[in-house]
ROTI-608880 format. One line per field, with one value per residue (C-alpha): residue number from 1; y, x, z. Coordinates in Angstrom, 2 decimals, always signed. Example, Ala and Ser with C-alpha at 12.3 -4.5 7.8 and 13.67 -1.06 7.14 Angstrom:
<pts>
num [1:2]
c2 [-4.50:-1.06]
c1 [+12.30:+13.67]
c3 [+7.80:+7.14]
</pts>
This chain:
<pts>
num [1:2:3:4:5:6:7:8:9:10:11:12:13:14:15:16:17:18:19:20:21:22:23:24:25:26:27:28:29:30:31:32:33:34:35:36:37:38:39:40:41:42:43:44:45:46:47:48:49:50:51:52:53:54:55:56:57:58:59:60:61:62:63:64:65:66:67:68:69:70:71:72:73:74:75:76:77:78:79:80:81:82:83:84:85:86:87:88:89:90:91:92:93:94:95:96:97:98:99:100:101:102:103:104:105:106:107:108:109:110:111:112:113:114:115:116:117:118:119:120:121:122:123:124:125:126:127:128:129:130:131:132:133:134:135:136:137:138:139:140:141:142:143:144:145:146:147:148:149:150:151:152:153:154:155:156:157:158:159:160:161:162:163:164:165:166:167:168:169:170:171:172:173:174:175:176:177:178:179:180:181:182:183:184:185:186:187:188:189:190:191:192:193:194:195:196:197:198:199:200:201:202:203:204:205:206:207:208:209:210:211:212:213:214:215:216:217:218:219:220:221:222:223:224:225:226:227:228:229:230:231:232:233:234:235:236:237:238:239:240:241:242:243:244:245:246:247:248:249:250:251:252:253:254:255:256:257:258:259:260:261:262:263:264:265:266:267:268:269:270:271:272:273:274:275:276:277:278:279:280:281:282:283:284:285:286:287:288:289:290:291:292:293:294:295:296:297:298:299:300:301:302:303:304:305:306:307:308:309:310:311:312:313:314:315:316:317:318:319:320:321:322:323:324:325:326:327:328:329:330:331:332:333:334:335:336:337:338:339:340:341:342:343:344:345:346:347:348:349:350:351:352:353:354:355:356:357:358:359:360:361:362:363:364:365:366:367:368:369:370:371:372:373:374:375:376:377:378:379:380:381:382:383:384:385:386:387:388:389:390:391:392:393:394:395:396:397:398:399:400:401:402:403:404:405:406:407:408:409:410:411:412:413:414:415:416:417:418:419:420:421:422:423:424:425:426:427:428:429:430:431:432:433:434:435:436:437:438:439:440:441:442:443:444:445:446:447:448:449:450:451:452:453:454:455:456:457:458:459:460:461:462:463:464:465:466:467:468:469:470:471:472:473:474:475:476:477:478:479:480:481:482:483:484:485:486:487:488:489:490:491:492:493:494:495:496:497:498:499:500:501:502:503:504:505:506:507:508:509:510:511:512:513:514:515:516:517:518:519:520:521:522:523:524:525:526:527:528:529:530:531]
c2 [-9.91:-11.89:-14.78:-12.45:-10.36:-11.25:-7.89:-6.27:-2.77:-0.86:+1.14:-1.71:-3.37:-0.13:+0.12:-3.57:-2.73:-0.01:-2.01:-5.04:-3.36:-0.45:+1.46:+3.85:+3.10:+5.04:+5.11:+4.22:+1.05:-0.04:+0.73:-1.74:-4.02:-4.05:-4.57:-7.37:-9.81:-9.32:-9.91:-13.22:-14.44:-14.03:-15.70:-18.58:-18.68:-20.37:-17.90:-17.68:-19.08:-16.72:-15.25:-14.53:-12.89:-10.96:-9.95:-8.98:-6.50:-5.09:-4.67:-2.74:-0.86:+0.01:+2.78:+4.79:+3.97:+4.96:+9.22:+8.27:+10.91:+8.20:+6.69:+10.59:+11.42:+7.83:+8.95:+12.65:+11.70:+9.13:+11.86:+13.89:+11.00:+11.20:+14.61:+14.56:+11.83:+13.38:+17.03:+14.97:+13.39:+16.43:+18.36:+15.84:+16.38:+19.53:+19.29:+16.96:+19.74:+22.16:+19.88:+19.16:+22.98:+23.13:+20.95:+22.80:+25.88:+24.80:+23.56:+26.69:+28.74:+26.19:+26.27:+29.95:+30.32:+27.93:+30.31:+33.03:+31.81:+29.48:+33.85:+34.87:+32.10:+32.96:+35.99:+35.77:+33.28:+35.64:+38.25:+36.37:+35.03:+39.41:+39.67:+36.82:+37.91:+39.97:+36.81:+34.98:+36.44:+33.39:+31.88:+34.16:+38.34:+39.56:+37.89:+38.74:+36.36:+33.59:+34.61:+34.97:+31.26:+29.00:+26.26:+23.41:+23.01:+26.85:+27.92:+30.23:+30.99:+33.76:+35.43:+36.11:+39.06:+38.95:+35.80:+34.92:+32.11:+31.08:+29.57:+27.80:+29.04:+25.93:+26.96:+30.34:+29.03:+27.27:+29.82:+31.40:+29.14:+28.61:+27.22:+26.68:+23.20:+22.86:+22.12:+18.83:+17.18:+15.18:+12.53:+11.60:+12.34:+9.22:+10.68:+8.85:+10.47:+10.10:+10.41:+12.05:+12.60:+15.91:+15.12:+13.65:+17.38:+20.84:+21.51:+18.71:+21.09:+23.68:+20.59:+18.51:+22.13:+22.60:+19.25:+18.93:+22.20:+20.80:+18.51:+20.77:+22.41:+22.60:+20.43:+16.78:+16.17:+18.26:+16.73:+13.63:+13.98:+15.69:+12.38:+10.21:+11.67:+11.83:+8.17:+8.39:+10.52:+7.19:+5.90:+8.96:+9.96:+13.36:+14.87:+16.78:+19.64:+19.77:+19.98:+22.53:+24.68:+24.43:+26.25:+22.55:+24.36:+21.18:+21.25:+18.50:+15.88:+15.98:+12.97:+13.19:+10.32:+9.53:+9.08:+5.37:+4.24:+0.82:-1.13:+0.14:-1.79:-5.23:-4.07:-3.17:-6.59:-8.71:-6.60:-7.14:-10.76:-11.23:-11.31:-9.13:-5.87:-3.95:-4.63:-3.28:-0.02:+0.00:+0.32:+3.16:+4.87:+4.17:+6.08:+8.72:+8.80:+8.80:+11.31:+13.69:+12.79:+10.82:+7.92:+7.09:+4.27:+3.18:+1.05:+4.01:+1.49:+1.93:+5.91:+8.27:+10.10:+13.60:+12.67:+10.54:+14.07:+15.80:+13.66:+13.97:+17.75:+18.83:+18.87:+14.74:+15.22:+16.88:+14.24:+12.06:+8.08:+4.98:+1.95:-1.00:-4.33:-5.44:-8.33:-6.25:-3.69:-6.38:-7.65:-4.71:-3.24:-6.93:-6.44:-3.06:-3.36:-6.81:-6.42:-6.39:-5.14:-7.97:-6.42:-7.85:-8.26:-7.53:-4.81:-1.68:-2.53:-1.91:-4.76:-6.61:-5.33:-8.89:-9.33:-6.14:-7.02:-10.09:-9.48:-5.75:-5.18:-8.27:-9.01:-5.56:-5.48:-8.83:-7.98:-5.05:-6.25:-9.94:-9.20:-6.43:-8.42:-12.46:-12.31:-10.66:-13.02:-11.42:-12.62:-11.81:-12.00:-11.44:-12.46:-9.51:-7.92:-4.66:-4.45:-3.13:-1.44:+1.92:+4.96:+5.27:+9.42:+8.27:+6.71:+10.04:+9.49:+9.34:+6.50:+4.97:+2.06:+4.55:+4.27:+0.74:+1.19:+3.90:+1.32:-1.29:+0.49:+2.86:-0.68:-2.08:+0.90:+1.29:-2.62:-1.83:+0.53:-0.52:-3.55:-0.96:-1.36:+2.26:+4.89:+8.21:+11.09:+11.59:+7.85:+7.74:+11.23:+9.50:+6.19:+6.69:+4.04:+4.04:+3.61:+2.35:+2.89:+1.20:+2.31:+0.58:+1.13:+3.91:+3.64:+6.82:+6.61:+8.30:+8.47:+8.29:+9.34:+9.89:+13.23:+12.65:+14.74:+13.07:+16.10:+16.79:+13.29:+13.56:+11.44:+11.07:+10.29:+12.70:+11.34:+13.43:+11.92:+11.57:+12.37:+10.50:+9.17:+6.85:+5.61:+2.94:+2.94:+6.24:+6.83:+7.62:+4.73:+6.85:+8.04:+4.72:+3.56:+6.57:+6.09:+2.50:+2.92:+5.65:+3.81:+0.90:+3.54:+4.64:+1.46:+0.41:+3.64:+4.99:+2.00:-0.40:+1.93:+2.67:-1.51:-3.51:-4.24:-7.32:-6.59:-7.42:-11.02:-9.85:-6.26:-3.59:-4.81:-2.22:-1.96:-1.86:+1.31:+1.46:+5.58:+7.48:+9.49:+8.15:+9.00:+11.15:+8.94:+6.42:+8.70:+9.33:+12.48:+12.74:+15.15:+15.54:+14.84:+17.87:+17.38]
c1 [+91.17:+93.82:+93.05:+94.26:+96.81:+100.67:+101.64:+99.27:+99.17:+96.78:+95.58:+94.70:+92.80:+90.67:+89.76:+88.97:+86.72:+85.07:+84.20:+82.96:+80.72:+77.57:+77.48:+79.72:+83.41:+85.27:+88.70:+89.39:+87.51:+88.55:+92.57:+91.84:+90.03:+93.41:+95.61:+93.39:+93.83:+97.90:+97.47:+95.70:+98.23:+101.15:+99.64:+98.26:+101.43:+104.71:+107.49:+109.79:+107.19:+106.26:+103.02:+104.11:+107.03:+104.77:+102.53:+105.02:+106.71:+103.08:+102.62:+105.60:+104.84:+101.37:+102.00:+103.52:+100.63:+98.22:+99.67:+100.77:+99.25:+97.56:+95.54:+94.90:+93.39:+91.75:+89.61:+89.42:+87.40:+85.30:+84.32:+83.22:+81.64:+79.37:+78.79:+77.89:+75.24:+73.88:+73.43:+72.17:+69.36:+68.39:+68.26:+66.13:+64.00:+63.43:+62.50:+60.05:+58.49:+58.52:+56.43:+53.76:+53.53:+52.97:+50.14:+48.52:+48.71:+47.46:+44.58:+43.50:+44.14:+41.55:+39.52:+39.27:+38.81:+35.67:+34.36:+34.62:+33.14:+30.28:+29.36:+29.51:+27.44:+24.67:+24.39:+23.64:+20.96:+19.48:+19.79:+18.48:+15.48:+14.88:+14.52:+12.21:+9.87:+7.52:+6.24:+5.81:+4.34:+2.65:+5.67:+7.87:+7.63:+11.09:+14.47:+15.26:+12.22:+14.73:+17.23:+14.43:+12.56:+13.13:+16.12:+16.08:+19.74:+20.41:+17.38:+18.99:+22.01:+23.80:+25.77:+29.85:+29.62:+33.79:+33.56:+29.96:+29.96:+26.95:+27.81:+25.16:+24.48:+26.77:+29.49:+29.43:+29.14:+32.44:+34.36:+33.32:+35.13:+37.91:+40.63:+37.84:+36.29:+32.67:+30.38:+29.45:+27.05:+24.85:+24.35:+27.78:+29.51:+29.90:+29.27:+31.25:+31.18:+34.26:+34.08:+36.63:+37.28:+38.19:+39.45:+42.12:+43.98:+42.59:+44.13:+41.68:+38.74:+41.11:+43.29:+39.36:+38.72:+41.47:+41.24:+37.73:+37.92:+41.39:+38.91:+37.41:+40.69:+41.01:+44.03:+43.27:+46.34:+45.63:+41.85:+43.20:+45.82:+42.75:+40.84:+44.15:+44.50:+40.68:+41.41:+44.29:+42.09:+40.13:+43.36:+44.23:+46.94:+46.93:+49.26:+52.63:+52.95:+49.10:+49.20:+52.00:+49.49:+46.67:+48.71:+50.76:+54.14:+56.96:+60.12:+60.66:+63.11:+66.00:+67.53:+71.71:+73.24:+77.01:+79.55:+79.95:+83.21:+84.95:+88.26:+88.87:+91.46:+90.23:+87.05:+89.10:+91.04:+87.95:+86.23:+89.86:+89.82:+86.57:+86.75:+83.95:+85.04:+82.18:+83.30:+86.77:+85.22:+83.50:+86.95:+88.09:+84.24:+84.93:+88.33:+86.73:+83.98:+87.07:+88.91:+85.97:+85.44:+81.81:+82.85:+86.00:+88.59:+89.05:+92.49:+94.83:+98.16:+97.08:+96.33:+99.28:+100.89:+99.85:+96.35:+96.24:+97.65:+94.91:+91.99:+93.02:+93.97:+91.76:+87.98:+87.70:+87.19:+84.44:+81.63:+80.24:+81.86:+79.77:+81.68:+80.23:+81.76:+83.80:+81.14:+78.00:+80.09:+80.88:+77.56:+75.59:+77.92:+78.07:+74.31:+73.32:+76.36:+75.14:+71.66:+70.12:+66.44:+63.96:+61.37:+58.01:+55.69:+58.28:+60.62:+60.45:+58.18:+58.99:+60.37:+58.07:+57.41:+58.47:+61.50:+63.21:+61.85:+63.57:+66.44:+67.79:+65.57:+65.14:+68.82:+70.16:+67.82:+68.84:+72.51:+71.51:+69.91:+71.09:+75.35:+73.93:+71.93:+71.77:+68.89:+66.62:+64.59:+63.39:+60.28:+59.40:+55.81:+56.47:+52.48:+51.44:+48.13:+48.92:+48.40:+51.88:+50.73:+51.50:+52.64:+56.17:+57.31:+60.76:+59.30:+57.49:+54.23:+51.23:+49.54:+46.70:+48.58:+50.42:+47.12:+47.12:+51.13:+50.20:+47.28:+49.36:+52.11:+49.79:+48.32:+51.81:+52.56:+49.61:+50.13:+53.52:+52.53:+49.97:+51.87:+54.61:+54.36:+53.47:+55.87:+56.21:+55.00:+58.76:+59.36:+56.37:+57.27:+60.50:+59.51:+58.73:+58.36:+59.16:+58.24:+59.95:+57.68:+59.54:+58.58:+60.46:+64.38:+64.10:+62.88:+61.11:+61.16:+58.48:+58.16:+55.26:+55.68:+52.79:+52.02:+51.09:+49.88:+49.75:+48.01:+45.44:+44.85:+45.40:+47.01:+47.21:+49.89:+52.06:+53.05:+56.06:+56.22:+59.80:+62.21:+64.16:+64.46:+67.68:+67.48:+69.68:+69.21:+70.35:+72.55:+75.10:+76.81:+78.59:+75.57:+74.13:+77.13:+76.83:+73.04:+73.56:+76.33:+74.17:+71.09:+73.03:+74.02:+70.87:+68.89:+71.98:+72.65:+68.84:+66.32:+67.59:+68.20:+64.54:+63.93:+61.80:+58.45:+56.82:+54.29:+50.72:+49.22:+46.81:+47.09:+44.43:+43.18:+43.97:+42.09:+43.56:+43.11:+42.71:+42.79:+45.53:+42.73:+39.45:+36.06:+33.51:+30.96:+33.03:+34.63:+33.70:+33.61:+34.49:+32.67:+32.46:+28.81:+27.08:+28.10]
c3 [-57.73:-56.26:-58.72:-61.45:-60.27:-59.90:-58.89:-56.34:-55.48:-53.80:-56.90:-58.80:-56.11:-55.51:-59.66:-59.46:-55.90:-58.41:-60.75:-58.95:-56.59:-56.70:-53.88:-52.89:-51.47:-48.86:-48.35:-44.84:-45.03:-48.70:-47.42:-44.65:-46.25:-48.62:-45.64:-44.03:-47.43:-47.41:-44.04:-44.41:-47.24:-45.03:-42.21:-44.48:-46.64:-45.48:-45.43:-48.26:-50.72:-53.62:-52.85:-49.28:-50.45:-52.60:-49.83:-47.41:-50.06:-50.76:-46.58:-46.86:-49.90:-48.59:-46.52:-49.50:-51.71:-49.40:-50.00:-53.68:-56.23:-58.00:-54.80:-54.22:-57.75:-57.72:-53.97:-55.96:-58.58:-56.33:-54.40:-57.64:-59.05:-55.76:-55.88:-59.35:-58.87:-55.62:-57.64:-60.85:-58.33:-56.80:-60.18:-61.11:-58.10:-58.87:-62.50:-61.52:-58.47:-61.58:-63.62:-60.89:-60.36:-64.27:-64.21:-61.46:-63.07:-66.20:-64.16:-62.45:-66.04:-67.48:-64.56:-64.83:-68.38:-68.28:-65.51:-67.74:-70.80:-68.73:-67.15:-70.77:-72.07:-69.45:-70.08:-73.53:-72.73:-70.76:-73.76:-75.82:-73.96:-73.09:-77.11:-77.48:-74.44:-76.51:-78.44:-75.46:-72.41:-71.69:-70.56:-69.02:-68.19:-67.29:-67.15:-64.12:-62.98:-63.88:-61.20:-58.46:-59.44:-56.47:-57.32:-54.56:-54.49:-54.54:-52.10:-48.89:-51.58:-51.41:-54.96:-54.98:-57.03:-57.37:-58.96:-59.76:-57.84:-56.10:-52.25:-50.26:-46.71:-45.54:-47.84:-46.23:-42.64:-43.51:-45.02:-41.68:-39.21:-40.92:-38.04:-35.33:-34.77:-35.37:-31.90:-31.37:-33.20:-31.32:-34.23:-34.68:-30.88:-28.07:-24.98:-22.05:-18.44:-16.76:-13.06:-11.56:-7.24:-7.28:-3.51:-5.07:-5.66:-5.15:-9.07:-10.76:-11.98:-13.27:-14.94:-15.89:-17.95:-19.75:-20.74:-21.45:-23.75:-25.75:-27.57:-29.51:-30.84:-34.44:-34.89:-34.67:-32.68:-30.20:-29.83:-30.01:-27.28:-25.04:-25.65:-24.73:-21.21:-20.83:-20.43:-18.14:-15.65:-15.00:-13.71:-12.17:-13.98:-15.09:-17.86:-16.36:-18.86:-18.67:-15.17:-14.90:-16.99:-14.52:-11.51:-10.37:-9.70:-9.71:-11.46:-13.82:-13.20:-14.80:-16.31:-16.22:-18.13:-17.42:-19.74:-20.48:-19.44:-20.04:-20.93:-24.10:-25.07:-24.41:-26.27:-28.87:-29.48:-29.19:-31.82:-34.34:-33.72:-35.92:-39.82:-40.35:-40.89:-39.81:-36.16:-37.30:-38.47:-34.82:-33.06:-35.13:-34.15:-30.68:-31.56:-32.18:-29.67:-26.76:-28.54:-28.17:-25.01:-25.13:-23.82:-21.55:-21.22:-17.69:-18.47:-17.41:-18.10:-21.85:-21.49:-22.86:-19.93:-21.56:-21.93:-18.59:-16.59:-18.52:-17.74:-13.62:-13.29:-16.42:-17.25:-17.51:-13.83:-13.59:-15.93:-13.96:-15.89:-15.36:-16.07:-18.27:-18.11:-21.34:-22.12:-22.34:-24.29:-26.99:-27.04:-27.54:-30.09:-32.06:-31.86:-33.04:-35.66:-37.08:-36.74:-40.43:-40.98:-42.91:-44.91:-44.56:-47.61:-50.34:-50.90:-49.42:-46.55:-42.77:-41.16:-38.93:-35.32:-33.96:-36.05:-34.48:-30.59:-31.12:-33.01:-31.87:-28.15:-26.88:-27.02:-25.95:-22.65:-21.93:-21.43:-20.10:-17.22:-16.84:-16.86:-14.64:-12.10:-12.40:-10.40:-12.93:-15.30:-18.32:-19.79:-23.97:-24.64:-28.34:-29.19:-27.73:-27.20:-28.30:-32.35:-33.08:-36.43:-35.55:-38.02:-38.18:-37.52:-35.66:-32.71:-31.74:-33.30:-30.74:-30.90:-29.28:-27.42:-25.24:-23.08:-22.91:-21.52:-19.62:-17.49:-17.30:-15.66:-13.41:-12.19:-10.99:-9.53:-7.28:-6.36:-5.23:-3.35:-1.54:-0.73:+1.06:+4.80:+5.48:+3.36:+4.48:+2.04:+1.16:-0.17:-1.80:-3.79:-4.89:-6.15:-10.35:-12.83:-16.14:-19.31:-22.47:-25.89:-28.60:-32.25:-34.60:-34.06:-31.64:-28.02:-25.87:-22.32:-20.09:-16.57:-13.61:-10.08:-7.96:-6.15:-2.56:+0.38:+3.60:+5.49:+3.12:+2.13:-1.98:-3.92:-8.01:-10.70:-13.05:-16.95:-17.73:-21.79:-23.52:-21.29:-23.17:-26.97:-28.80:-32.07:-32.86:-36.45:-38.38:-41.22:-39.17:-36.98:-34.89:-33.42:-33.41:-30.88:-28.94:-28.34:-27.12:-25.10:-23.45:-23.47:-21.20:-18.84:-18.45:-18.13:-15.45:-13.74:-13.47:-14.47:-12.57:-9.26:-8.81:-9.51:-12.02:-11.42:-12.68:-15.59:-15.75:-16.21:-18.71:-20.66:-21.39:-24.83:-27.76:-30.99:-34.15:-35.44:-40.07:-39.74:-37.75:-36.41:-35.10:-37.58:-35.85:-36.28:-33.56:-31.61:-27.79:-26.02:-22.39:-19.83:-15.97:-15.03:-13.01:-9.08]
</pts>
């Protein structure tokens, strides 16, 4: 553009922006991306030479353009051109739904009408064998002794006189238990006894039987969540909301996260002093993010007096800030902002598990923890045991390596606790660890706290899943700086309050799973042997 233009103005440069590019422009970053290039002339050019005379009038000029009539219609028919395509695409949509539903019901009309003549066709058969049964008895008496003659595929059948239909005696036990799952079959069940102290708490039979009888329920999640914490009993961690159900009265903990606080300002010029202008647009989020009150700024010499008087006497008192440093501010934010997802295998694949660990988590828990505490050493063990290959349902899809996290973690606790030089029952009720269960770009914390009784001598572990959940990648960026800016706070101001265990040496092994649920033929079932 600027290689052919003498004259610049800003409605030129946005019809030569339309042109040039695909996607879709928007105004506040196209005006600013306007301003940055006369910038960058006047700076580069010496003063009094042409072009920077030519920028400097276009500076000044640029504030008028921006509310001319023509920069207005230009943004107004944008903004219908969008519309237009995103109403074109969903018409189109819906023309396709309406020719899927077509073919289906020319289907069942076909279906039907071969019914219908396949009845009529048998019964004239059968009409026409009645009229040739006088000239030959030999063969066959009545017609009706063709309904009654033993058919090995229809023997035990029973007849649908609405339809005509003829359903085996399995076909009607189905049709029978409709939304109940069938009994076990002892061909195709694993049996696995799981041995469980009920010493451990008075509430473990109760919990052991509603657990036990959640496998057979007749959605597959549910039976496969039953068979999940069958395996956390032999580690003695029992479910919380399960537990809750089985007469364990305990409130849950609740998980307050502060409102990130920081030096705005400083933030703000380190941000402006890079050319990419996806860290600019980040200073005008973080804008907005202050203005409605999600995050604060802690420089009060750079707070108006009005909004400084507010913040003291007003309702800014009363949230609870946590301040951040200005470096792990700018380093998360350059981060999540920069971070670009690599598909693996071609287009439209998912990005590898290890590109995002190592790219997006590995560098945001680093700061996290290391600008918090120089004494912590992080250590990545990217070639992992666990597979990795899990469905993708934003991060909240239950899969069978939460087990393997769940061991792991239920292991270091009990070491650290038995290495405690004798806790009272209170301290050992506080203590929790917790669990971070990354699935793709988002990130689901759980936690585990034991419950201990020092009169009665019982002692097990509660799972209290998702307390917490941040994605960092959504269409919208605004809530992708929110949720990281929160997610610091809460790794700082919670995670790293109740400490940070080592992990294991060696993990539990997972399997990869090729079905999201397991087949029956290899699929285990957990009892409680007879005392």
């Amino acid at each position: 553009y600027w290689e052919t233009v003498s004259t610049p103005t800003l409605l030129s440069f946005l019809e030569y922006r339309k042109k040039a590019v695909t996607e879709r422009l928007f105004k506040e970053q196209e005006h600013l991306r306007y301003q940055k290039d006369l910038e960058t002339i006047v700076s580069f050019y010496v003063v009094g030479t042409n072009w920077s005379n030519i920028a400097t009038l276009a500076i000044n000029n640029l504030k008028n353009e921006k509310t001319s009539s023509q920069v207005n219609d230009f943004w107004s028919l944008e903004l219908e051109g969008f519309n237009y395509e995103a109403v074109t695409s969903v018409e189109q949509k819906k023309l396709e739904l309406l020719k899927t539903c077509g073919k289906i019901q020319a289907y069942q009309t076909g279906n039907n009408y071969l019914l219908r003549t396949s009845t009529i066709v048998e019964k004239m058969n059968l009409n026409n064998l009645d009229e040739s049964s006088d000239g030959h008895d030999n063969i066959i008496n009545h017609p009706n002794d063709i309904i009654s003659m033993k058919n090995p595929f229809l023997e035990n059948s029973q007849i649908n006189v609405n339809t005509g239909r003829t359903m085996t005696e399995l076909e009607t036990i189905n049709s029978q238990s409709i939304g109940k799952r069938a009994h076990k079959d002892e061909d195709h069940d694993v049996t696995k006894n799981i041995f469980v102290d009920y010493s451990k708490h008075t509430l473990l039979k109760t919990y052991c039987k509603l657990l036990f009888d959640l496998q057979d329920h007749h959605l597959e999640e549910d039976s496969q969540r039953a068979r999940h914490l069958a395996i956390m009993l032999e580690w003695h961690v029992v479910d919380y909301e399960l537990f809750n159900e089985a007469g364990w009265i305990e409130n849950p903990l609740l998980i307050n996260v502060s409102v990130p606080c920081f030096c705005f300002k400083l933030v703000s010029d380190v941000l402006r002093q890079h050319s990419n202008y996806r860290l600019h647009q980040a200073v005008e989020i973080l804008q907005k993010l202050e203005a409605k009150n999600i995050i604060r700024n802690n420089d009060y010499d750079w707070i108006p007096s009005f909004t400084l008087i507010k913040r003291i006497f007003g309702q800014g008192m009363n949230d609870q800030c946590y301040k951040i440093d200005v470096l792990t501010v700018i380093s998360v934010l350059s981060t999540l902002i920069l971070y670009t997802s690599t598909s693996c295998g071609g287009a439209g694949n998912p990005p590898p598990e290890n590109h995002i660990k190592s790219e997006l988590w590995a560098s945001i828990f680093s700061k996290a923890f290391i600008l918090h505490d120089a004494n912590f050493v992080p250590v990545w063990e990217l070639h992992h045991l666990i597979s990795g290959n899990s469905v993708k349902r934003n991060g909240h899809e239950i899969h069978k390596d939460n087990i393997v996290v769940v061991a792991e973690a239920v292991y270091e606790f009990n070491r650290i606790l038995s290495l405690s030089q004798n806790p009272s029952e209170e301290e050992v009720n506080k203590a929790r660890i917790h669990i971070g269960l990354v699935n793709g770009t988002t990130i689901n914390f759980s936690t585990i706290r034991p419950i201990y009784n020092q009169e009665k001598s019982t002692f097990i572990y509660a799972c209290e899943n998702s307390v917490l959940s941040y994605n960092l990648k959504t269409e919208d960026i605004e809530t992708c700086i929110q949720n990281v800016l929160r997610l610091v706070t809460y790794l700082r101001e919670t995670i790293c309050a109740d400490a940070l265990p080592k992990l294991p040496v060696e993990a539990v092994k997972s399997r990869i799973s090729e079905t999201k649920f397991t087949p029956r033929v290899k699929r285990q079932r957990n009892v409680c042997p007879s005392e």
